[in-house]
VMD Tcl script that draws the C-alpha trace (Angstrom):
set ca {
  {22.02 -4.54 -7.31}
  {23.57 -0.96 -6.82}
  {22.26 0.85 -4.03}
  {20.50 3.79 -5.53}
  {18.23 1.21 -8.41}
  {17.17 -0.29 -5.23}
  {16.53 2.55 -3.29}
  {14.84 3.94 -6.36}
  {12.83 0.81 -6.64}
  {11.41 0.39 -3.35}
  {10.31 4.50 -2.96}
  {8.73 3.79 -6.06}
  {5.90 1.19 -4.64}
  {3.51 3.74 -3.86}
  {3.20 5.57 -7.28}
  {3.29 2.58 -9.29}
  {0.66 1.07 -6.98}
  {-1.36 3.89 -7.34}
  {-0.93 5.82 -10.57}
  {-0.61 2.59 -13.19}
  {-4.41 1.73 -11.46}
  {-5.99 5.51 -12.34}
  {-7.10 4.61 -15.93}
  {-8.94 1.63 -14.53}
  {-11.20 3.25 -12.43}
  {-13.65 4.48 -14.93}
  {-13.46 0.80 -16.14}
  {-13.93 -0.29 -12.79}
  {-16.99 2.03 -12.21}
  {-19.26 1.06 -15.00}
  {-18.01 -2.93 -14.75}
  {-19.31 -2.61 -11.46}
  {-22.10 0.00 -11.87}
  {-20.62 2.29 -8.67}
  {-19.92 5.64 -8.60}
  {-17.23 7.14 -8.88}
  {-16.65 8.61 -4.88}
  {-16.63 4.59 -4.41}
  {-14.17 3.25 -6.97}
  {-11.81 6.33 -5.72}
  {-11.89 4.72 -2.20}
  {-9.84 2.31 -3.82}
  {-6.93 4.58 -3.73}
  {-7.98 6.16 -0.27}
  {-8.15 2.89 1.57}
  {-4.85 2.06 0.38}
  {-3.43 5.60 1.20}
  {-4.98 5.37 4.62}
  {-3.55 1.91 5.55}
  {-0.21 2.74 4.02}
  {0.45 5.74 5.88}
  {-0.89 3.86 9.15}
  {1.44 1.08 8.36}
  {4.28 3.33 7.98}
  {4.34 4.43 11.60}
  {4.77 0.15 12.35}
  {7.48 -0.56 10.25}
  {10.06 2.70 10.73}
  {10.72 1.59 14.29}
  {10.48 -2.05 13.87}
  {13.42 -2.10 11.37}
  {15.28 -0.01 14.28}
  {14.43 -2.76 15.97}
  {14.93 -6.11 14.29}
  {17.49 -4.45 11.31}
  {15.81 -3.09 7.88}
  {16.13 -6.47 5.81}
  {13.74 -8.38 7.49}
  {10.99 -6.10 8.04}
  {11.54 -5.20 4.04}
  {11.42 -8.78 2.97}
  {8.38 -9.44 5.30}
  {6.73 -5.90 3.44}
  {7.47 -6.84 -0.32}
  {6.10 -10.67 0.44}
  {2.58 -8.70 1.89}
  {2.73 -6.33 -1.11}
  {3.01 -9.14 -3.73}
  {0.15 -11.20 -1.59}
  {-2.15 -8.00 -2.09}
  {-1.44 -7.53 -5.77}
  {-2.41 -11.01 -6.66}
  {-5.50 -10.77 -4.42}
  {-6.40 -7.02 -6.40}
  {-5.71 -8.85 -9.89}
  {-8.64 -11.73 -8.20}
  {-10.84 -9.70 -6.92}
  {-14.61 -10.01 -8.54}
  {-16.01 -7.43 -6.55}
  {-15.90 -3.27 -5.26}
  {-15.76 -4.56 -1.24}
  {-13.17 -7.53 -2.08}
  {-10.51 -4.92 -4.03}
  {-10.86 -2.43 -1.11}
  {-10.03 -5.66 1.43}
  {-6.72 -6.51 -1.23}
  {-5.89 -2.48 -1.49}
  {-5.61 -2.84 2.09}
  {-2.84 -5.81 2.40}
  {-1.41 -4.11 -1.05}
  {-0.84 -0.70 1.38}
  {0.43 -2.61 4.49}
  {3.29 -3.80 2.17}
  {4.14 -1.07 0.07}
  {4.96 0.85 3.73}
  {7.68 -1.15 4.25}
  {9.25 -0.75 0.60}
  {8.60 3.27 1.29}
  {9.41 4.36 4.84}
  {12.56 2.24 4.81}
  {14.18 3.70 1.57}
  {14.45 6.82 3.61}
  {15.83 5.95 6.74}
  {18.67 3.51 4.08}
  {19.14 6.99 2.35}
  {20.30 8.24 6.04}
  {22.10 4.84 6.93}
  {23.94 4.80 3.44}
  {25.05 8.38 2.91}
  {25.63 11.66 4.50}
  {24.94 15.54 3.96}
  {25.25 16.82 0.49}
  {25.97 13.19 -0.86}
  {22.34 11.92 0.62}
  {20.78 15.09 -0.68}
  {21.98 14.47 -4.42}
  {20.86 10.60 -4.16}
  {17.43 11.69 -2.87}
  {17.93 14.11 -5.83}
  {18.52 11.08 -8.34}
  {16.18 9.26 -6.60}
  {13.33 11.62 -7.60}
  {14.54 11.67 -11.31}
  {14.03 7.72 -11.54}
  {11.12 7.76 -9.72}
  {9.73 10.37 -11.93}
  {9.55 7.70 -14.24}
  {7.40 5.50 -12.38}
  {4.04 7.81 -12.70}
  {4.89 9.06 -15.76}
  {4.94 5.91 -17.36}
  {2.52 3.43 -15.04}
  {-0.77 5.37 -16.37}
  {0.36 4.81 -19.96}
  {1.11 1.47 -19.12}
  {-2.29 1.21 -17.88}
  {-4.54 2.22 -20.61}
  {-2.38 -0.11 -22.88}
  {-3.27 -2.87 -20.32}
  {-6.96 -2.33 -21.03}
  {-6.80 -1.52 -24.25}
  {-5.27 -5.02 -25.69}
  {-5.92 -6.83 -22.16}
  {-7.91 -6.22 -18.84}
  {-7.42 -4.42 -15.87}
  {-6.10 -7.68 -13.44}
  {-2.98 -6.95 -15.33}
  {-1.97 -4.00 -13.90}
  {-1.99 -5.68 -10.48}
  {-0.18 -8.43 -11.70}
  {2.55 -6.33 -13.58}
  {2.99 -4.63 -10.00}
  {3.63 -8.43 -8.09}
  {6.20 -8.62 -10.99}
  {7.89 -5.36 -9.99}
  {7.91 -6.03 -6.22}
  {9.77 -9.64 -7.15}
  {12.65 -7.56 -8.65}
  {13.20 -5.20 -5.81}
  {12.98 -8.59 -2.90}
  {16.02 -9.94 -5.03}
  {17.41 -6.28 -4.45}
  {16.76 -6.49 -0.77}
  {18.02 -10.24 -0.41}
  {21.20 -9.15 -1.47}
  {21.68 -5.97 0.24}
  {23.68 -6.47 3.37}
  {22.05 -5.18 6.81}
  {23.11 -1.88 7.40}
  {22.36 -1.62 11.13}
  {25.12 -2.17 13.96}
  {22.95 -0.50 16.79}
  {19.67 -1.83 17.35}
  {17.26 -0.61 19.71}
  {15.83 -2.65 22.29}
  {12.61 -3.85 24.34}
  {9.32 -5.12 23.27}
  {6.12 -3.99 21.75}
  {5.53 -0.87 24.40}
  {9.45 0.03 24.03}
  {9.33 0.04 20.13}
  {6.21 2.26 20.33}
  {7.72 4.60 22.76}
  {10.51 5.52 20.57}
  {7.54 7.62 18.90}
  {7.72 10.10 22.39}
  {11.55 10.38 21.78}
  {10.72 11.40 18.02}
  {8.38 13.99 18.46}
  {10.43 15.46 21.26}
  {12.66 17.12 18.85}
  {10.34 20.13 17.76}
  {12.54 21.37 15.18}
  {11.74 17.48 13.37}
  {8.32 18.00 14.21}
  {7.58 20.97 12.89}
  {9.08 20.92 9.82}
  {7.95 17.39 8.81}
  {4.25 18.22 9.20}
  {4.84 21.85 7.30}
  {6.49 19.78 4.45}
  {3.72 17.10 4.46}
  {0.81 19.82 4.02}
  {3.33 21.15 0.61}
  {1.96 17.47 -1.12}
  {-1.74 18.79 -1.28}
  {-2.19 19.92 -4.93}
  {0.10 17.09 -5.50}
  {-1.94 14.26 -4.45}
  {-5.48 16.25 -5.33}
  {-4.28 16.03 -8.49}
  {-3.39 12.03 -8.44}
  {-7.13 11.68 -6.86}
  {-8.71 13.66 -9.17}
  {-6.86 13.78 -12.57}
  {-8.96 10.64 -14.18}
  {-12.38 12.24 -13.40}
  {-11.12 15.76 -14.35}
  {-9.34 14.65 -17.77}
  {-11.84 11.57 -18.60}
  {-15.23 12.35 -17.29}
  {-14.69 16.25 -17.42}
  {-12.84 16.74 -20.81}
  {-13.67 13.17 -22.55}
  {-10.66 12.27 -22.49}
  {-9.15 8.42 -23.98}
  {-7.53 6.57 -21.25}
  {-4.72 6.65 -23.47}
  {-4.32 10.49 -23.66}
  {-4.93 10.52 -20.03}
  {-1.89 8.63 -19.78}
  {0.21 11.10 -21.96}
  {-1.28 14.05 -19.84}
  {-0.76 12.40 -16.20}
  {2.77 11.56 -17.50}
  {3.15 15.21 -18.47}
  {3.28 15.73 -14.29}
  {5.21 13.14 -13.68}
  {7.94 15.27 -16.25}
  {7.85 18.08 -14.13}
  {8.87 15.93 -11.25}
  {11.60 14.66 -13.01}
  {12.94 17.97 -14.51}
  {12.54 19.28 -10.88}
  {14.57 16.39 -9.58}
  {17.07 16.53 -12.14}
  {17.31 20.53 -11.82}
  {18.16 19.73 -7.83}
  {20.91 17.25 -8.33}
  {22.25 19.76 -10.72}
  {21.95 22.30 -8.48}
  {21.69 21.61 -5.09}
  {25.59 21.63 -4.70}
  {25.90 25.42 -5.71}
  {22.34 26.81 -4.10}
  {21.75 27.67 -0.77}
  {19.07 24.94 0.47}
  {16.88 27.36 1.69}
  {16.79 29.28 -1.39}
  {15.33 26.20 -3.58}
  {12.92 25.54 -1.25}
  {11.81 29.26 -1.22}
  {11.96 29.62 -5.03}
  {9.53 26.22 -5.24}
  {7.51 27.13 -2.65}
  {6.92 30.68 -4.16}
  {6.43 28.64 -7.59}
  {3.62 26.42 -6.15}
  {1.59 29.67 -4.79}
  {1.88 31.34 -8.18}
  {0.87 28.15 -10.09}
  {-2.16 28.15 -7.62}
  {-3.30 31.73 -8.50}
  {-2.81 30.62 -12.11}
  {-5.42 27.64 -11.80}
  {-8.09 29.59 -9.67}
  {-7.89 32.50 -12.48}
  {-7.83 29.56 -15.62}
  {-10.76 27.52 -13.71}
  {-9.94 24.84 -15.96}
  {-11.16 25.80 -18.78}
  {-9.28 23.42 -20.75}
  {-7.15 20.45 -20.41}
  {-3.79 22.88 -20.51}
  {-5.23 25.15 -18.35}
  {-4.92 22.42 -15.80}
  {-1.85 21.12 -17.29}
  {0.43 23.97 -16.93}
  {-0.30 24.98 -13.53}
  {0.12 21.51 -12.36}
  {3.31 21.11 -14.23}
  {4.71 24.09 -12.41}
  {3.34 22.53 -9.13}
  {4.98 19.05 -10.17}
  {7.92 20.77 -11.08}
  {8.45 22.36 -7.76}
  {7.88 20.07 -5.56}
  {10.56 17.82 -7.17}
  {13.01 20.34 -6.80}
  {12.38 20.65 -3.56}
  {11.98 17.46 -1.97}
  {14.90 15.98 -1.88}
  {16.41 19.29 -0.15}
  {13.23 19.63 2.95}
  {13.63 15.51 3.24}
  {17.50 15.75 3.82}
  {17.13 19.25 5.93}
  {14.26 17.03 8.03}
  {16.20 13.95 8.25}
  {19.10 16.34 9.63}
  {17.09 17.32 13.01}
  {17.60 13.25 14.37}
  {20.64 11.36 14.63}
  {19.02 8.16 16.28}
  {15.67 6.27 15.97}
  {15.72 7.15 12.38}
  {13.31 4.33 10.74}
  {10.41 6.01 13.39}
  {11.63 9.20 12.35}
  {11.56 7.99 8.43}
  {8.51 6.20 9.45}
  {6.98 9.63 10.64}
  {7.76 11.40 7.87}
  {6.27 9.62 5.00}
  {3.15 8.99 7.02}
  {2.39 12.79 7.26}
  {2.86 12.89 3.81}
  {0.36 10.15 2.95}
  {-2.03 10.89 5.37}
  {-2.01 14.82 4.00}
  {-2.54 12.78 0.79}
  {-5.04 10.77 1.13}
  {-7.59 13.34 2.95}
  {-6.64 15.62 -0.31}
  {-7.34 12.79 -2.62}
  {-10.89 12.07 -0.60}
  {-11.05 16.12 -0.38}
  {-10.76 15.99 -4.05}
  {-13.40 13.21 -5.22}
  {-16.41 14.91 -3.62}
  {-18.90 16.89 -6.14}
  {-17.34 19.98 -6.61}
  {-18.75 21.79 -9.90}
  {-15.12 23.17 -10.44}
  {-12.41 20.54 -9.31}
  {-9.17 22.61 -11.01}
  {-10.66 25.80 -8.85}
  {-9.72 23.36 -5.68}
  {-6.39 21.89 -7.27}
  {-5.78 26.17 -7.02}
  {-6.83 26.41 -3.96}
  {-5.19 23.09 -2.51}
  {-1.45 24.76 -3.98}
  {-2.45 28.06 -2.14}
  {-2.59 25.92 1.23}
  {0.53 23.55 0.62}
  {2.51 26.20 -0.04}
  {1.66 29.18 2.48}
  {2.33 27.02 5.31}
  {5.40 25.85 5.02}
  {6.45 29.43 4.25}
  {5.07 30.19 7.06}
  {6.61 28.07 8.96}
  {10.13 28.70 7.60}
  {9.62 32.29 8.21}
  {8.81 32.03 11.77}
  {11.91 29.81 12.24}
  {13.69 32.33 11.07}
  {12.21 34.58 13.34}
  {13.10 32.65 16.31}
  {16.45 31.61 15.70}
  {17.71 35.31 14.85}
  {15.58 36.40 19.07}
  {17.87 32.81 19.94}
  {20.96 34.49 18.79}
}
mol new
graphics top color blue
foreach p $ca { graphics top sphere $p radius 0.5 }
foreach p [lrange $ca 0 end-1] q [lrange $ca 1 end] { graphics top cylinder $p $q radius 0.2 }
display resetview
């Protein structure tokens, strides 16, 4: 299997596992007669264990070599889908989200720090590039996919179509030959410890947080889209679908624009120009206040958009700050990102009479501080020089 489909594959866990289940909630909420702050704990819970999980597996592949500690993930990830696809009850899903999460860390964390084993500067920027175009695909498809599920079948589907995908990526990873020749060494204190040596390096540290906070609208949106466009606007789960995939274009343009780009732009300028993008989009939806479903649409799109173009540029500008312990440093970075995530997505299901007024205000947040923080970089390294 070529490098980048697997690569592609495995960052792909998380949206699949998240965005194929949001037409099922509102299923899930009357089958079960919950509301709807309970069914969306669904996707906190396995947010929450995720990112927790992806601060155990970065430095254990540094440690025992990336293959195993994949295989070992995509084996727990396929255990929790079949549970999820089983489960009769609101408590026994959240218990299977859990062991679903666990896994899909492995699958996620470690497809950045191969990006950073397999390729180098510009090169690893344009395959994170390409990698966001494919992956693009995953959300924009998975909630269509979903409402067909439960419109000709039933909701365990979806879990079981996800066991499916994680079989084809473990024949993926059981080919792929171990790219580690250094390991690092000790036992469970010494692995933890490489942590200290990882947030030593401030410039890593800073920036990787600042980036993480940019995913706010982002993930408000994931968290919040099915109530917005279903319970607010009466939506079909199938138009849902075509809306939430409407995002999930943006991404993909974005991506696409980057790999196109990102050889002839100044990094820094793309991630100005998005970040810029993403505060005007978030004026736009606090002065729309959702009036209608396009006047959450757009913004969003624009949001989407930008943060694809972006990404793969701050992830390989990040990933440039450490040349060693890079699965903790990988590890690091995607767990800011999903923990930023998951307190926007619980941020987001509370009973705010206006939820596109917060989406606004969410994109005014995620993208003032990392300007911010760029700025004041800049700053300090002109007084350095």
């Amino acid at each position: 299997m070529p490098n980048l489909i697997l690569l592609s594959l495995l960052a792909a866990f998380p949206p699949l596992a998240i965005d194929m289940y949001l037409p099922a909630m509102p299923t899930l909420q009357v089958v079960w007669s919950v509301p709807f702050g309970v069914i969306n704990l669904s996707l906190v819970v396995f947010i929450v264990i995720f990112s927790a999980c992806l601060l155990i597996h970065g430095p254990l592949s540094d440690r025992f070599g990336r293959r195993p500690v994949l295989i070992s993930g995509i084996l727990l990830f396929i255990l929790g889908s079949l549970l999820c696809a089983a489960s009769d009850s609101i408590a026994f899903l959240l218990f299977s989200r859990a062991i679903q999460g666990a896994g899909a860390a492995a699958a996620a964390s470690l497809s950045l720090a191969l990006s950073k084993d397999l390729y180098d500067g510009v090169e690893r920027q344009k395959i994170l590039a390409y990698i966001g175009v494919i992956m693009a695909f995953c959300p924009m498809l998975a909630p269509t996919l979903g409402g067909i599920m439960l419109r000709f079948g039933s909701w365990q589907w979806i879990f079981i179509v996800q066991s499916i995908m994680a079989l084809v990526a473990l024949y993926g990873v059981l080919r792929l030959k171990e790219p580690l020749t250094e390991f690092t060494h000790g036992g469970v204190l010494a692995v933890a410890g490489r942590y200290v040596a990882v947030f030593k390096n401030g410039r890593f540290t800073v920036l990787a947080l600042a980036f993480a906070i940019m995913v706010l609208p982002h993930f408000g949106f994931i968290g919040g889209s099915a109530d917005i466009y279903i319970n607010g606007f009466a939506m079909s789960e199938h138009i849902f679908g075509l809306y939430f995939g409407a995002n999930a274009v943006g991404f993909m343009l974005g991506s696409f624009a980057c790999t196109r780009l990102g050889g002839s732009l100044k990094p820094m300028h793309i991630l100005y120009f998005s970040l810029c993008a993403i505060f005007g989009a978030g004026i736009l939806m606090l002065f729309l206040g959702g009036t209608s479903p396009l006047a959450v649409a757009i913004p969003m799109f624009c949001i989407t958009f930008s943060v694809g173009f972006s990404r793969p540029v701050s992830n390989s500008m990040i990933l440039d700050q450490v040349d060693s312990d890079v699965g903790a440093a990988s590890g690091v970075m995607t767990f800011e990102m999903f923990f930023v995530g998951a307190m926007s997505m619980e941020f987001i299901s509370l009973d705010w009479p206006n939820k596109p007024m917060v989406l606004g205000l969410l994109a005014l947040t995620g993208a003032a501080i990392p300007l911010g923080t760029l700025f004041i970089m800049r700053v300090i390294g002109r007084r350095r020089t």
